[in-house]
N, C-alpha and C positions, 0 to 999 in steps of 0.2 A: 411493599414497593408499589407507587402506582401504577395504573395499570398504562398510562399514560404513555410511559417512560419506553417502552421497545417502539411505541409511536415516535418519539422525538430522536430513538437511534436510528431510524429507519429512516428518517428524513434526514438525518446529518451523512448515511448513506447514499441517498439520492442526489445529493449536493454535491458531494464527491462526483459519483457519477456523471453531473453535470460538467464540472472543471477537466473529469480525462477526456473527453471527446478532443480537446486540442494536443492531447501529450498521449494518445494510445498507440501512437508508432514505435514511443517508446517504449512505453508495456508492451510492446507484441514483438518489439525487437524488429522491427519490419521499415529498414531505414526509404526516407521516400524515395523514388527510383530518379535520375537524372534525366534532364531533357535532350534528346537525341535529336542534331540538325544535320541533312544532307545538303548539304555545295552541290552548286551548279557541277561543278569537275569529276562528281560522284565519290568526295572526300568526306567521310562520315566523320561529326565534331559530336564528341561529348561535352557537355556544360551541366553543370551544377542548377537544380530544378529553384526559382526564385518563386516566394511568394508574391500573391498578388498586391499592387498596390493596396495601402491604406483607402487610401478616396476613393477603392472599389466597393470597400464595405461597407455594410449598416455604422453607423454612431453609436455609441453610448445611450445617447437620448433616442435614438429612433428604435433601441431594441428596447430599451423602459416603456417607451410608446405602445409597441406591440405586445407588452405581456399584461395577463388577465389583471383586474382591479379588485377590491372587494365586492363594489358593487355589483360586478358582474356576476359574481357568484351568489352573489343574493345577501338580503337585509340580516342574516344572523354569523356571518364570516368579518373577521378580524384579520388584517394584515399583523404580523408577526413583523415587529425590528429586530433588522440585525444582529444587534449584538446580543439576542437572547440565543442563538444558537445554541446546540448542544453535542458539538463535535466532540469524543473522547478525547480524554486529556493524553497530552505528548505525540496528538496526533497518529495513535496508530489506528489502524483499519478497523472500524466495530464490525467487518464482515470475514468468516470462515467455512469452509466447507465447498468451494466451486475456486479453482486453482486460478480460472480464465477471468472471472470476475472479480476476485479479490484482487489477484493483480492491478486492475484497473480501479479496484477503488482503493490502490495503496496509493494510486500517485496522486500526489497535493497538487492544486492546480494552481499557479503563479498567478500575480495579479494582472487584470485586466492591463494589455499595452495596445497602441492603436494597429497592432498587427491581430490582436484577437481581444476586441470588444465582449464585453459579459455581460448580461444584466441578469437579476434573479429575483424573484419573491419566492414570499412564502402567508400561507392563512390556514389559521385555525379555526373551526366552528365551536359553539360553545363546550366548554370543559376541556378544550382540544380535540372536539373530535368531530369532525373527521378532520385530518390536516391534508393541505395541498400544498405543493410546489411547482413552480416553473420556473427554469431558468432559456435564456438565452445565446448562444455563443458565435460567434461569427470569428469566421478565419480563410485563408487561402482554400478555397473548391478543392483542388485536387488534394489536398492536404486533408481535407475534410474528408472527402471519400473515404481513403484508407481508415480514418478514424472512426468514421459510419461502420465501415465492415467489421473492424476490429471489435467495436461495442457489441454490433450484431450479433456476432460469432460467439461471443460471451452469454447473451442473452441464452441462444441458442441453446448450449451446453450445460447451461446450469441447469441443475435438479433439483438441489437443496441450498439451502443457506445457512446460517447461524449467526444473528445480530448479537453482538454484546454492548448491554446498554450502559456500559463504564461503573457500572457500581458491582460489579458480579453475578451479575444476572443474565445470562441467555436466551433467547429464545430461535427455534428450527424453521423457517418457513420451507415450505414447498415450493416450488419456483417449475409454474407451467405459463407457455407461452399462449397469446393471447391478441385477439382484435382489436384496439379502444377506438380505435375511427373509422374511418370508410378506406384508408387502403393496407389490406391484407400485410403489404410488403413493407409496412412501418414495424419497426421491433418493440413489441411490448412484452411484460412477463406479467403474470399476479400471482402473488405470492400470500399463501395459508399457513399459520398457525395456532400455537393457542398458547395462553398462560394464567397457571392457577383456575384452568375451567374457562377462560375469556377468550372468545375467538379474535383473531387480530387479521386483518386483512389488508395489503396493499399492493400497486399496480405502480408500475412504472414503463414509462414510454418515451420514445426518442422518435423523433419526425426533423427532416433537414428542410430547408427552402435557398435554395441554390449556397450562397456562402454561409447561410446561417443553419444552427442547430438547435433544432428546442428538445428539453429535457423536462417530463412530466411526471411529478409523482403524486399520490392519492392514496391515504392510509385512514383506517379506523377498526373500530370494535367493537365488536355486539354485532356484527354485520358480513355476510359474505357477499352480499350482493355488486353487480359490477355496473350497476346504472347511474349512480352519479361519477362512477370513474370515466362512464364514457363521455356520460353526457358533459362535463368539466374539460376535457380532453379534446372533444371536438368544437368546445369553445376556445379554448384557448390556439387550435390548428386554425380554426376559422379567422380568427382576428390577427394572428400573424401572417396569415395566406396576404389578407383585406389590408394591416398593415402595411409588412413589406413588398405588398406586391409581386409575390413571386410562389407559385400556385407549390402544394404540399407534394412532396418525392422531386422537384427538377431538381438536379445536379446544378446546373448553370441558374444563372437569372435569365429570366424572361424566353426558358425553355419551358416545354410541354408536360404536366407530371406525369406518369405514369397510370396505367389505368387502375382503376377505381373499383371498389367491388362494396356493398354495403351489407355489415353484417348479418 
């Protein structure tokens, strides 16, 4: 088998990953709570919690805008087309072993509609290796929130994992948490294993910017080191900051991030 191959399940993982960030109220069971209005009379109104307008969000084209290029990542990187994906057949989950995050990477994420805008890439370096992903997803803030925790909460808990790369083949990663940018309180994991003697190594990370969520993954082999996870990671946080104009950790737009800590 090549060695290739738990790289390109890992990334059909991380994709997933990507799409539940709009639907992990569902995985978590955690329906979103109703907007509570007080009357002048001191008659308290329950209403049903509305998302935010469409024309509050990023576009389609302004989240393509903000995600990294080839270029950026330097002269030996290949964007990947789409359709070469390599999502297991019949669509079930190539991940086992972490109850919190399988959950979340059982749910298929529906296609992009003007309530949640998506855009995503993907690049390989030569032979495929190392591979990168980012995607982008924009949806209702408060909505987003709970979605944020719920990914969080999963990152958190996991220990171990188990990718199956659709041909019968396994492989265990370790799943410890981790820095890849300048603020502590962004969820990332990286994740060790090996096969047939081949170390396999990758990182994934999640950073919001007021309605938007970016989803970052970074795999390869022959390698445990985590300095082009970071250093890829804080370009691609930079450029959506610089993009969308809306600084890394605020909830809202054109709120304050959180503070900063650098590794």
């Amino acid at each position: 088998m090549s060695h290739s191959r738990p790289l390109l399940a890992l990334t059909a993982a991380a994709v997933v990953t990507v799409s539940t960030l709009g639907t992990a109220d569902v995985a978590s069971g955690s329906p979103r709570p109703p907007a509570v209005t007080v009357q002048a009379s001191g008659t308290t109104t329950v209403q049903a919690a509305q998302p935010a307008p469409a024309s509050q969000l990023p576009t389609d084209a302004q989240l393509s805008t903000a995600l990294l290029t080839a270029a950026e990542l330097g002269p030996d990187f290949t964007e990947v087309p789409p359709s070469t994906g390599s999502s297991p057949s019949g669509g079930a989950s190539p991940v086992s072993g972490c109850d919190a995050l399988r959950a979340l990477l059982a749910r298929q994420g529906a296609e992009p509609t003007p309530q949640q805008p998506h855009q995503g890439v993907e690049f390989e370096g030569p032979g495929g290796n190392p591979m990168v992903t980012e995607s982008l997803t924009a949806e209702d803030p408060a909505k987003l929130t709970g979605d944020f925790a719920t990914v969080t909460e999963a990152f958190a808990n996991c220990h171990s994992l188990t990718f199956d790369d659709g041909t019968g083949t396994s492989v265990t990663f370790t799943v410890t948490p981790i820095t890849l940018g300048e603020r502590h309180d962004a969820p990332a994991v990286r994740l060790d294993g090996t096969l047939a003697g081949v170390q396999l190594n990758g990182y994934i990370g999640i950073e919001r910017f007021g309605p938007t969520a970016l989803s970052y993954g970074f795999f390869q082999r022959d390698s445990g080191s985590s300095q082009l996870a970071s250093l890829y990671y804080r370009a691609a946080v930079a450029k959506a900051e610089r993009t969308l104009n809306v600084p890394a950790g605020s909830e809202t737009a054109g709120t304050t991030a959180g503070t900063t800590a650098t590794v």
